[in-house]
C-alpha positions in Angstrom: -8.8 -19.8 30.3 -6.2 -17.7 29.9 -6.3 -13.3 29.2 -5.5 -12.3 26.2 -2.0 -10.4 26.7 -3.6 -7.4 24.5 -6.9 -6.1 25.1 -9.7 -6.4 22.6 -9.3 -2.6 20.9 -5.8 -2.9 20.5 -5.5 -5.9 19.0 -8.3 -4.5 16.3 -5.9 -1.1 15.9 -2.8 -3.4 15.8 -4.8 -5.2 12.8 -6.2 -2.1 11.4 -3.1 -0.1 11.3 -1.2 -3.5 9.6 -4.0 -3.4 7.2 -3.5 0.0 6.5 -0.2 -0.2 5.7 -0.2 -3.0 3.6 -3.1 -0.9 1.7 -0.8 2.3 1.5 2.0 0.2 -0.1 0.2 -1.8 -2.7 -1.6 2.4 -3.6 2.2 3.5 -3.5 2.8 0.9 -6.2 0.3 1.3 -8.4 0.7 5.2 -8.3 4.6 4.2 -9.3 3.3 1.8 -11.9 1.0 3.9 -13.6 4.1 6.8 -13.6 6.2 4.7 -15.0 3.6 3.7 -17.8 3.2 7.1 -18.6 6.7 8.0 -19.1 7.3 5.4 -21.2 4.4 6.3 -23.7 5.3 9.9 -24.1 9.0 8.8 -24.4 8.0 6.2 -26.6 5.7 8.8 -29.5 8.8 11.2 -28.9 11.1 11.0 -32.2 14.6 10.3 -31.7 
């Protein structure tokens, strides 16, 4: 059997911190998302 080239708590950060960021990005979209929503409703019930 072989070692593992990384040992066992940095492979979880490794996958923790991956996971994180992946979370981080999809929050940073929806955040965008829901901006950009907004911004169209007001400018939307604005009159020309």
């Amino acid at each position: 059997m072989t070692p593992d080239p990384l040992p066992h708590s940095d492979l979880v950060r490794k996958r923790q911190r991956s996971r994180a960021l992946v979370l981080a990005l999809i929050l940073g979209a929806f955040v965008i998302l829901v901006f950009a929503i907004s911004i169209a409703k007001i400018k939307a019930g604005m009159p020309h």
